[in-house]
C-alpha positions as CSV (number, residue, x, y, z in Angstrom):
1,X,0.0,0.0,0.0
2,X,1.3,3.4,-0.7
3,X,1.9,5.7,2.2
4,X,0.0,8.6,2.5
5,X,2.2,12.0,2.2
6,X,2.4,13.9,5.6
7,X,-0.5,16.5,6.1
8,X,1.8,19.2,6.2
9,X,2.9,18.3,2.3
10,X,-0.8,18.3,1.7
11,X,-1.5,21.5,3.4
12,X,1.2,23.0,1.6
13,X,0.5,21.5,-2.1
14,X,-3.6,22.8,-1.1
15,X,-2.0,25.8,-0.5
16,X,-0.2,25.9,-4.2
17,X,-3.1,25.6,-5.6
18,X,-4.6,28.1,-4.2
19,X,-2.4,31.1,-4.9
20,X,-4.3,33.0,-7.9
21,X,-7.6,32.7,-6.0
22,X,-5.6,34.3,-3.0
23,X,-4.1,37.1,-5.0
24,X,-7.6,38.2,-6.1
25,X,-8.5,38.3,-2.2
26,X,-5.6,40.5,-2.0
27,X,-4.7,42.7,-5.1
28,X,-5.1,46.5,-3.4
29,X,-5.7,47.5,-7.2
30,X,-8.2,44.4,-7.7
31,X,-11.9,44.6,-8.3
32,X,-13.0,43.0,-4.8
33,X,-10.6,45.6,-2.7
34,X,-11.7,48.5,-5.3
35,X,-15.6,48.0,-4.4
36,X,-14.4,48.0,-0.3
37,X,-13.6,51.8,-0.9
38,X,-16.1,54.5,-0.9
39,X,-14.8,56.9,-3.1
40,X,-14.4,54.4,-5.7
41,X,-18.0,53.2,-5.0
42,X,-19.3,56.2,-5.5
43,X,-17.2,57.2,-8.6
44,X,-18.4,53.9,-10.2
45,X,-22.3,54.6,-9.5
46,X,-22.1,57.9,-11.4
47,X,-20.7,56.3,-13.7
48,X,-23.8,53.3,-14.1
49,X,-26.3,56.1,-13.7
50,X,-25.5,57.5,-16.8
51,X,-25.2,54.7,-18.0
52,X,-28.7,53.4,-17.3
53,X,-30.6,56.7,-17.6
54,X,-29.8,55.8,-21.6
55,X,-31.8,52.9,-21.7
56,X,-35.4,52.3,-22.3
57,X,-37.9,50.5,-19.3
58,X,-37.9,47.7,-21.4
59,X,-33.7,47.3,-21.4
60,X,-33.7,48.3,-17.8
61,X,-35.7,45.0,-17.0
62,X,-33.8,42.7,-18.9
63,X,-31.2,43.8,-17.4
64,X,-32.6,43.6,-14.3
65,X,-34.1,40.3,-14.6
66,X,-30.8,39.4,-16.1
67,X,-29.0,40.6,-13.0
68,X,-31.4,38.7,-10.4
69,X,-30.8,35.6,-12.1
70,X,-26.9,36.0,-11.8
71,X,-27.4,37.2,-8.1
72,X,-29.6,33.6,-7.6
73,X,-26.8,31.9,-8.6
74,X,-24.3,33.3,-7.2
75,X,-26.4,32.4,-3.5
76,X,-26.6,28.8,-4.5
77,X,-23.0,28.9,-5.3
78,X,-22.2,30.6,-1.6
79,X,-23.7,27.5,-0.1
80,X,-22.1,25.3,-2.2
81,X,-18.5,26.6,-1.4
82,X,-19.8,27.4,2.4
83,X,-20.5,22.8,2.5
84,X,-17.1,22.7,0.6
85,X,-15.1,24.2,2.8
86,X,-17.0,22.8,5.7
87,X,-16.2,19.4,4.6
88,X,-12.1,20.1,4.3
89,X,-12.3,21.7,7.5
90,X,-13.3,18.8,9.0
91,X,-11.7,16.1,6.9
92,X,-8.5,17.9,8.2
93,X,-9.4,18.5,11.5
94,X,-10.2,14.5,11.4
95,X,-7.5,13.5,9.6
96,X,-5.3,15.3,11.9
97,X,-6.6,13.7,15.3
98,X,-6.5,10.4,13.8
99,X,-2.8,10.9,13.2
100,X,-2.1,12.1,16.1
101,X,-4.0,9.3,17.7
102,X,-2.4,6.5,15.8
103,X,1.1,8.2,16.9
104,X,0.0,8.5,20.6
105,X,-0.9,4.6,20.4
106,X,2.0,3.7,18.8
107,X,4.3,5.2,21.0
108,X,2.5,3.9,24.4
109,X,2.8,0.3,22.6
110,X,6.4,0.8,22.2
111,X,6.9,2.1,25.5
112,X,5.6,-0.9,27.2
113,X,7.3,-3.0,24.6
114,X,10.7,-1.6,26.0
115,X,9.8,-0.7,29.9
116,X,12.5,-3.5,30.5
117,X,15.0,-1.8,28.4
118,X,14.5,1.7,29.4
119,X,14.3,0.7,33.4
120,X,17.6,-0.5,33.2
121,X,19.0,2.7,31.2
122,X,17.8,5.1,33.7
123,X,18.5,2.8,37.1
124,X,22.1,2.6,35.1
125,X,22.0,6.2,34.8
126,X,20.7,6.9,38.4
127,X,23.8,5.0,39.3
128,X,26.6,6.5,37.6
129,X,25.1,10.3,37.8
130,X,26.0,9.2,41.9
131,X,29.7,8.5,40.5
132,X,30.1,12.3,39.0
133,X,31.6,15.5,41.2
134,X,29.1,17.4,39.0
135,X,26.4,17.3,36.4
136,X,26.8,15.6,33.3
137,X,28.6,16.8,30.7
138,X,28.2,16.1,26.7
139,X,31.5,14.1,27.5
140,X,30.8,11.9,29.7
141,X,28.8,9.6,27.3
142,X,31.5,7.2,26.6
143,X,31.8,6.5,30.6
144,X,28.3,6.1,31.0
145,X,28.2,3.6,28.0
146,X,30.8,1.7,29.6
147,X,29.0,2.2,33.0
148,X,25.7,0.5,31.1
149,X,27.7,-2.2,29.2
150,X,29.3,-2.9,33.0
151,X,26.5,-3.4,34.8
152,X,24.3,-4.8,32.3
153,X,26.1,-6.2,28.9
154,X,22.8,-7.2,27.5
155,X,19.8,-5.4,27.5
156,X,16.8,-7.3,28.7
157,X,14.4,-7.5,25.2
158,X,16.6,-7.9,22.0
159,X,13.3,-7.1,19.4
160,X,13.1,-9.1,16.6
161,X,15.3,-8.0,13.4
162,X,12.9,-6.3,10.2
163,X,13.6,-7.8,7.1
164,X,13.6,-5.7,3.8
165,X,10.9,-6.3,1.6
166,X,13.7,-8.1,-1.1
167,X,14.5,-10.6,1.7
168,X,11.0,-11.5,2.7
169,X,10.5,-13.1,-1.2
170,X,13.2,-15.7,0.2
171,X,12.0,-19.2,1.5
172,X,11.3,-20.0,5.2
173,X,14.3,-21.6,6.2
174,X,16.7,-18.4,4.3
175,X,14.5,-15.4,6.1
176,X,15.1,-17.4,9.2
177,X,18.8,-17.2,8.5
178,X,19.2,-13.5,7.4
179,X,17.3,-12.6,10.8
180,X,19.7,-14.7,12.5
181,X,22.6,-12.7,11.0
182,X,20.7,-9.2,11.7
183,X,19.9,-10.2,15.1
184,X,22.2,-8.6,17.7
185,X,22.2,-8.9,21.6
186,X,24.3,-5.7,22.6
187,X,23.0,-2.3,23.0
188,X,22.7,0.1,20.5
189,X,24.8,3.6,20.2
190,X,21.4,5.3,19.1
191,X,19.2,4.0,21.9
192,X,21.9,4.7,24.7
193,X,22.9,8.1,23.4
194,X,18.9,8.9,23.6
195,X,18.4,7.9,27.3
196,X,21.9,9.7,28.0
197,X,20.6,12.6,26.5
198,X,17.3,12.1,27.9
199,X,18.6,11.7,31.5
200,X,21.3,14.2,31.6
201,X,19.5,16.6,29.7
202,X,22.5,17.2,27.5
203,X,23.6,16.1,24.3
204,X,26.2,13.3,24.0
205,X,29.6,13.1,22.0
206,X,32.4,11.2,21.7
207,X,35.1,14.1,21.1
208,X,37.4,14.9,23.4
209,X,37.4,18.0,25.3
């Protein structure tokens, strides 16, 4: 299944299309910001009187009847564009909660998937913060890696290794095989430089001062 572009490329390309209709909102020297001014209203009624004091009752209610018409139209046009725009509102608006739902359960799920991981990370932590003269500095990473890797070599749920899309075309017995090459049973630099950072507050390197 293809995944769905984020909502903010949407908004955005939404919003691209939408350009020339905005610059006719906001043209100072357009039609729609013209008939906002008074002096211009004016100048432009003078103008249509004369006009219309040069036609005949007869042309005067054709052009009237002509004008109503446009004017009915134009009403059932405001209500269609008034549902419209009710209904990207709240496809949106839906879209966006359900997003931020799916997200909100995915991230509880993989927060009690790795309690055991991350209760030993910050009990590790606890620990060796108790070892420093002061608070921790972006350079202490590599001691509290070797603190982690001291005190607990493993971490306590390995997950299972993804296979790529390629490799899941393979038989049984091979996908079995490539996961058992994937499979690792130390920690990983990214997920103890993220609960250093996230327990000391500051970010981690490996540079020397």
């Amino acid at each position: 299944m293809k995944k769905a572009k984020p909502l903010n490329d949407q908004l955005k390309e939404l919003l691209n299309t939408r350009k020339e209709p905005i610059k006719i909102l906001t043209d100072e020297d357009g039609p729609l910001q013209l008939l906002q001014q008074d002096e211009y209203v004016e100048k432009r009624m003078l103008e249509l009187e004369v006009l219309l004091l040069k036609k005949s009752k007869p042309e005067l209610a054709k052009q009237l009847a002509s004008l109503l018409l446009v004017q009915e139209l134009d009403s059932q046009m405001e209500k269609f564009y008034a549902k419209e725009l009710k209904f990207f509102r709240d496809y949106f608006s839906d879209s966006q909660i359900s997003r931020v739902q799916k997200n909100n359960n995915k991230q509880k799920g993989k927060e009690k998937t790795y309690k055991s991981n991350n209760d030993c990370l910050k009990h590790c932590y606890v620990a060796f913060a108790k070892t420093l003269e002061t608070a921790a500095c972006p350079n202490d990473y590599p001691a509290y890696k070797r603190f982690l890797l001291k005190l607990h070599p493993f971490p306590p749920f390995i997950p299972k290794p993804r296979l790529t899309k390629q490799e899941k075309q393979k038989s049984k017995k091979i996908q079995n095989e490539d996961r058992d090459l994937k499979t690792r049973s130390t920690w990983s630099d990214p997920t103890v430089r993220a609960a250093f950072k996230k327990f000391s507050g500051v970010i981690p390197t490996t540079l020397k001062k």
